[in-house]
C-alpha positions as CSV (number, residue, x, y, z in Angstrom):
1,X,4.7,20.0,-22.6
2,X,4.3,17.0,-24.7
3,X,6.0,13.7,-23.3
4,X,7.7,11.5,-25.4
5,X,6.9,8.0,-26.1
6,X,10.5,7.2,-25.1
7,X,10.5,9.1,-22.1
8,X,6.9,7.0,-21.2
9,X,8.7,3.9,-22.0
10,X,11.6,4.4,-20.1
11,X,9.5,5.9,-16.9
12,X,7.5,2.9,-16.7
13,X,10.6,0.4,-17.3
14,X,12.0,2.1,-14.6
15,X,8.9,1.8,-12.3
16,X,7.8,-2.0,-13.2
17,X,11.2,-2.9,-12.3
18,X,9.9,-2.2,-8.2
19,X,6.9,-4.9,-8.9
20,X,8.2,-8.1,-7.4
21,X,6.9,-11.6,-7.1
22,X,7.2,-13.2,-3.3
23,X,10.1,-15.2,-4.9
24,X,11.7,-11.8,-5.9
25,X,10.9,-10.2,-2.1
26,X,12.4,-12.9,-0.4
27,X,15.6,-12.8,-2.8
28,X,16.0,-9.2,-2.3
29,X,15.3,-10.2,1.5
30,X,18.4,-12.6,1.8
31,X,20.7,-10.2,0.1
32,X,20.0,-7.2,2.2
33,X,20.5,-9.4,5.1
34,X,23.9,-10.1,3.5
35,X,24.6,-6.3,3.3
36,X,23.6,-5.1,6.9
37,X,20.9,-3.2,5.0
38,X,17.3,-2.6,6.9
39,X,14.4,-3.7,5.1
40,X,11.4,-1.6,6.0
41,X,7.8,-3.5,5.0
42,X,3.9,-2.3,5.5
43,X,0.8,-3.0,3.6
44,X,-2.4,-1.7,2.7
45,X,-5.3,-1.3,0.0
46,X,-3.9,2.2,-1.5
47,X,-7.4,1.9,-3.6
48,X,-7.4,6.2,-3.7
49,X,-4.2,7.2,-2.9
50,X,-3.9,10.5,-0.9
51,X,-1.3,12.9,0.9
52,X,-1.8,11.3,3.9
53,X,-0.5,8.2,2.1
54,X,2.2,10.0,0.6
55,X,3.6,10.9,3.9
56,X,3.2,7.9,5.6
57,X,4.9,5.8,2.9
58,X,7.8,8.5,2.9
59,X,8.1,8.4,6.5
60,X,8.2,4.9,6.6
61,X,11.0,4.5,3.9
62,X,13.1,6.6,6.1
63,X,13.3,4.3,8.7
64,X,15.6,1.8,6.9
65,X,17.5,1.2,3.7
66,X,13.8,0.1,1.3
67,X,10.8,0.2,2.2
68,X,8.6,-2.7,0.6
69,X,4.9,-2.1,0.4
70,X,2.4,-5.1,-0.2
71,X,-0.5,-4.0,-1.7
72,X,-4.0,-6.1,-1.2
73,X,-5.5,-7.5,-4.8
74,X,-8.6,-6.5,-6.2
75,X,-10.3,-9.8,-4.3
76,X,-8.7,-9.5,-0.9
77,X,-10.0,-5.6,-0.7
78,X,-13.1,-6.5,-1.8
79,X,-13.3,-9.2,1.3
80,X,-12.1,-6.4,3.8
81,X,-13.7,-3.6,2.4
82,X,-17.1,-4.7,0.5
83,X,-18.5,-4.8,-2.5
84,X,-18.0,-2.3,-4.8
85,X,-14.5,-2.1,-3.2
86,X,-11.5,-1.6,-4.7
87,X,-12.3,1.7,-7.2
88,X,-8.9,1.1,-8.5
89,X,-7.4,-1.8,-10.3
90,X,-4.7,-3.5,-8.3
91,X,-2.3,-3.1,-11.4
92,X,-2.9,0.4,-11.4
93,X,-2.7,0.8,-7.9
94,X,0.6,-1.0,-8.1
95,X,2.0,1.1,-10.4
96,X,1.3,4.1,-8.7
97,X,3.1,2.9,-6.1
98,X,6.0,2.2,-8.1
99,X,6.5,5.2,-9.3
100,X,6.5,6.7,-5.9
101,X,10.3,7.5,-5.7
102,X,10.1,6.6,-1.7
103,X,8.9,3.0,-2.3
104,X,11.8,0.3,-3.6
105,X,9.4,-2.5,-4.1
106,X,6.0,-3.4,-4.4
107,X,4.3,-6.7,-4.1
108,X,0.9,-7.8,-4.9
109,X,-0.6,-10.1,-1.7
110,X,-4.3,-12.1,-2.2
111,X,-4.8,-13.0,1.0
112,X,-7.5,-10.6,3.4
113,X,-3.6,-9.6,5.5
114,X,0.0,-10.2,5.1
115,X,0.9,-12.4,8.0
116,X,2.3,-14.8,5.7
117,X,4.2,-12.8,3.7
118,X,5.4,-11.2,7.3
119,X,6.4,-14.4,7.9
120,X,8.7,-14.8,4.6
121,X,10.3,-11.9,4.6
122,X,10.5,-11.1,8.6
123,X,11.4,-7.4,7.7
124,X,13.6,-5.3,10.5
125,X,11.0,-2.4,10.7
126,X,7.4,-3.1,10.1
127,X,5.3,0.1,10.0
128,X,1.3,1.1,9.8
129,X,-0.5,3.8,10.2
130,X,-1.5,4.9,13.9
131,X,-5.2,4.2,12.9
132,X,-3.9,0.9,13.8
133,X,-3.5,0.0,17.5
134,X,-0.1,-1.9,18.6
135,X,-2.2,-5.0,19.3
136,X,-3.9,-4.8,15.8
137,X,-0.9,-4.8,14.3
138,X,-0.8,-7.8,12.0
139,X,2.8,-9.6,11.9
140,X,3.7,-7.2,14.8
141,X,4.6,-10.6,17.3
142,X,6.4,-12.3,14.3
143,X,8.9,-9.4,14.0
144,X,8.9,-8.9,17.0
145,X,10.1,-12.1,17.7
146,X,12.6,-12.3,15.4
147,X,14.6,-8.9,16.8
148,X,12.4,-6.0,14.6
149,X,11.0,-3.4,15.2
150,X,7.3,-2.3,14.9
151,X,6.3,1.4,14.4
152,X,2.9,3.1,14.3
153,X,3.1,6.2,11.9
154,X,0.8,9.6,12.9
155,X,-2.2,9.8,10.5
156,X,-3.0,13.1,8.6
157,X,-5.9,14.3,10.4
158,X,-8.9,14.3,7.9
159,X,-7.7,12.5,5.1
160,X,-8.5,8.9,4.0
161,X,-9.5,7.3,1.5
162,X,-13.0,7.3,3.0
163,X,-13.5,11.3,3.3
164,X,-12.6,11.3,-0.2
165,X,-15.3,8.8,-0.8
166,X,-18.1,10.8,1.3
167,X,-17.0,14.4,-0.3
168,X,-17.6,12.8,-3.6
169,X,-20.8,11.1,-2.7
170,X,-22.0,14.3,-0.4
171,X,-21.1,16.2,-3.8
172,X,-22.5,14.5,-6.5
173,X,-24.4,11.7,-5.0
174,X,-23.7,8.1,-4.9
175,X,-23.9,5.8,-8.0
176,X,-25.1,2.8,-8.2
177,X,-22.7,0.3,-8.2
178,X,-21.2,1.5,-5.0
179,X,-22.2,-1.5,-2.6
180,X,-25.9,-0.3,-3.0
181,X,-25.4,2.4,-0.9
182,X,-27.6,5.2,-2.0
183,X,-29.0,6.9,-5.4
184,X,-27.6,9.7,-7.1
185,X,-28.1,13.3,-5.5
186,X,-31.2,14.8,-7.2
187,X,-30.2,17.0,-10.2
188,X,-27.0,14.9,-10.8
């Protein structure tokens, strides 16, 4: 099945529409506030997304009314992660995301974690995955604080984005380019 060019255009109208500037979090903020509504928020590098993101991000968004992911830029996963880190574009990572029918917005953060934006928005639920401790969690004291809840969500055992990394590189050797860690696998 060939897609059209209109269908294309329409999916990714549809999906850009979720990308949102901190201006455009904190307005949807105030008006779900407004409503009653429960603004779910967590955050992460999403540089190879996986199933066990999948689920996560879906069980999150079922704890509220949206579920608003921030999503660390191409700079801020390089400081937390490396060099050579992310594999992924944060554009492209953001519009992934996007068209992830479980996630309502997305929002692009520079900084190395999103206390600040935490601090904005001051979401009802704010979620991470259980790799996480309840003391690591950053922003957890700010909701906290303010009357929300934070949640730790169960991991899928065996997946991340780092297995995916070492079946690759245990598979067909590692590249330069990847933080200098390694040559490729002889006969690769």
């Amino acid at each position: 099945m060939i897609l059209s060019l209109d269908l294309l255009s329409s999916f990714f109208a549809m999906t850009i529409k979720k990308l949102v500037t901190l201006d455009d979090a904190l307005r949807i903020r105030r008006q779900f506030r407004e409503e009653g509504k429960k603004l779910v928020f967590t955050n992460g590098c999403f540089d190879i997304l996986h199933v066990g993101h999948v689920r996560y991000l879906y069980e999150a968004r079922q704890l509220g009314d949206a579920l608003m992911v921030a999503v660390n830029s191409d700079r801020s996963v390089c400081e937390i992660k490396g060099e050579g880190r992310p594999f992924v574009p944060e554009s492209e990572r953001a519009e992934i995301l996007c068209a992830l029918g479980c996630i309502d917005y997305v929002l692009i953060f520079d900084e190395p974690t999103p206390q600040s934006i935490i601090e904005a928005i001051l979401p009802d639920v704010l979620v991470k995955g259980a790799d996480w401790g309840p003391m690591e969690i950053v922003g957890r004291e700010t909701v906290e604080n303010a009357g929300g809840l934070v949640l730790s969500i169960a991991l899928v055992p065996g997946v991340s984005t780092s297995a995916i990394v070492s079946r690759i590189v245990e598979r067909f050797g590692k590249p330069a380019g990847l933080g200098g860690l390694g040559q490729p696998a002889p006969g690769v």
